[in-house]
C-alpha positions, 0 to 999 in steps of 0.5 A: 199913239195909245191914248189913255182916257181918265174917267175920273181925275181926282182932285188928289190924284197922286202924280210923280214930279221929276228933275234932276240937280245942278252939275259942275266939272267936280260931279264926277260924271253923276248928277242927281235926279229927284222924284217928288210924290204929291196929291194934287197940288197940295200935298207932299206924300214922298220923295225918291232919287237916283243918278244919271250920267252927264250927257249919258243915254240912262235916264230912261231906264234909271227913272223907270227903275226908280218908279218901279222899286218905289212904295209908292208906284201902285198909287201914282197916277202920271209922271212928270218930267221938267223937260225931256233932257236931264244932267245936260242932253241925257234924254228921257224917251217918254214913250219908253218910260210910259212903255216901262212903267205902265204910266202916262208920262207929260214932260213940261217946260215954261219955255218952248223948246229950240228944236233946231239948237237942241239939233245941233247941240247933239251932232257933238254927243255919241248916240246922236240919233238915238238921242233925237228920236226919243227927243221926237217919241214925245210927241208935238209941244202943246202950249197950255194956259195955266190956272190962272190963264195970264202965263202959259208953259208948254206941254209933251205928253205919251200915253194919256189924251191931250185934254186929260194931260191939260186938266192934270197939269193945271189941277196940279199947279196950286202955286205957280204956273208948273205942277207943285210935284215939278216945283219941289222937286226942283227946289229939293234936286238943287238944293242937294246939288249944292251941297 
């Protein structure tokens, strides 16, 4: 793996949260997905979207589309994703999307993923090897301990050195134990969904 070494992290650097909505049987088969531009962990500087497909094989290429046509693409530093999986097990090859934008990608979780679940849940959906091997191009799950170190989340990255990728999440964690951009991106993304 290419490994992109910072010389400087910024305490503003600008980074690109992404996640998508919630999702029912009435989503007619799109679901939501938000990207949510901030400095740091303290400033919101702005906010995209597009839609997936349920269970679909586009959230890659929908989610580079939707970093490249941004006004913000020149200032972004690092994207990051909540989990690898979007509008159920549409997956996010991390590899492609660094590949596509020219930009590290870090996927975080709170919980540590069930590869062997995760496995399983896919023999049922079309495109099942494909859909594992971009689940395996995001490289080995790191588990890091947050700002405050009492919680930790877990971490996967492509494009950027480990140790780089840990100072990020934890410069951009004011509030929590994940990054403000993941934060309010989740907030915004479900709260449109519900509407």
């Amino acid at each position: 793996m290419v490994c992109r070494k910072f010389r400087v992290i910024k305490p503003e650097i600008r980074v690109l949260g992404v996640d998508d909505g919630t999702f029912t049987s009435h989503s007619k088969g799109l679901v939501l997905v938000v990207g949510v531009v901030f400095r740091g962990g303290y400033w919101l500087d702005g906010v995209m979207h597009t839609k997936i497909k349920i269970d679909g094989f586009d959230a890659t290429t929908k989610i580079a589309s939707m970093v490249l046509n941004s006004p913000h693409y020149k200032q972004l530093r690092v994207i990051m994703l909540n989990g690898i999986t979007f509008a159920g097990f549409n997956v996010v090859d991390a590899k492609k999307l660094n590949a596509k934008t020219k930009l590290p990608v870090l996927a975080v979780t709170r919980d540590k993923p069930n590869f062997k679940e995760i496995r399983e849940a896919l023999r049922h959906l079309p495109k099942s090897r494909e859909r594992w091997k971009a689940i395996r191009n995001t490289g080995e799950i790191i588990q890091v301990d947050t700002r405050n170190k009492r919680e930790t989340v877990y971490m996967q990255y492509s494009g950027i050195c480990e140790e780089d990728a840990k100072k990020i999440l934890r410069l951009t964690s004011t509030r929590s134990n994940v990054p403000e951009a993941l934060r309010v991106a989740h907030l915004i993304a479900s709260g449109l969904s519900a509407t």
